[in-house]
N, C-alpha and C positions, 0 to 999 in steps of 0.2 A: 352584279347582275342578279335579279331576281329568276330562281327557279321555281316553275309551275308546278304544283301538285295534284296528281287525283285525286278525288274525292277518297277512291277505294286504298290510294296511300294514305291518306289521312287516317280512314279508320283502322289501316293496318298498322299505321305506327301507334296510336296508340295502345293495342295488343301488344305490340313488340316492348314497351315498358315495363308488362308484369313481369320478361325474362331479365329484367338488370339484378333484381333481387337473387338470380340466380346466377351471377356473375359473367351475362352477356349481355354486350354492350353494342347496339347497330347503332351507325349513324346513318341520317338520309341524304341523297343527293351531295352525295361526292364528287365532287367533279375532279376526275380521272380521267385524261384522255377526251375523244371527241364526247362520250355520252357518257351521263354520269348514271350509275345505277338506283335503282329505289333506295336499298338498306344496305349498307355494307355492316359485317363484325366484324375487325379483324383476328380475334382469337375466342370463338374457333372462326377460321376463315369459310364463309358464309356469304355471298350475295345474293340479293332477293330480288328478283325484279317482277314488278309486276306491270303485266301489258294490257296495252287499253283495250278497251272492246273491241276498236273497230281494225285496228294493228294488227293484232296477233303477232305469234311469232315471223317475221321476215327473215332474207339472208343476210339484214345487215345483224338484227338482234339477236344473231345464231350466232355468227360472227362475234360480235362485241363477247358472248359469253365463252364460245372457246378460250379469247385471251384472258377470261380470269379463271379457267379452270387451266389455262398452262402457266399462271402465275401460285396456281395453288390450290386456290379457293374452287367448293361448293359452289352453286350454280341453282339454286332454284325460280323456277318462273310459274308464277300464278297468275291466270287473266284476272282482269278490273271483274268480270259479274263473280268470280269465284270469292274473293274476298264481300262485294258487295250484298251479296244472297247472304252468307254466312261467314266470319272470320275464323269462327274458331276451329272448324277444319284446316284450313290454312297455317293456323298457328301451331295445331298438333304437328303436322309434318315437319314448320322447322324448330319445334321444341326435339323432334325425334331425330332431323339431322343435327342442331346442336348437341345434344346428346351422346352422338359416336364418339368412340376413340380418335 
């Protein structure tokens, strides 16, 4: 089954590339469960998801992310215009939560 991409996943995965050098590793669209997230790492454990414009966050997508922060993982969500205006905001904040202890 082919999975669809954002545009603004597009240009966030490749930003997510410069952090391999730095020995993290996301993959995208994992399919876990009914919805699969944008970017998973699993060490450090990290999900990224980015929500479309017109979406936003819902009760389902609050939901789906509870269960990977009761599996462990970080939890970050950035809308489609916030990567699309600029990434590299975006990518500071999960260079700074890959970063934590």
């Amino acid at each position: 089954m082919s999975v669809r991409w954002l545009e603004a996943e597009r240009r966030l995965w490749r930003c997510l590339q410069e952090l391999r050098g730095k020995g993290v590793q996301f993959r995208p669209k994992v399919a876990l469960g009914a919805r699969s997230p944008s970017f998973i790492s699993v060490e450090p454990k990290l999900v990224v998801e980015v929500d479309p414009a017109a979406g936003g966050q819902t009760a389902e997508s609050l939901t789906h992310a509870r269960k990977w922060v009761g599996r462990g993982f970080d939890v970050l969500r950035v809308s489609e215009d916030e990567v699309m205006s600029d990434p590299a905001p975006v990518l500071k904040r999960i260079q700074r939560l890959v970063a934590q202890p």
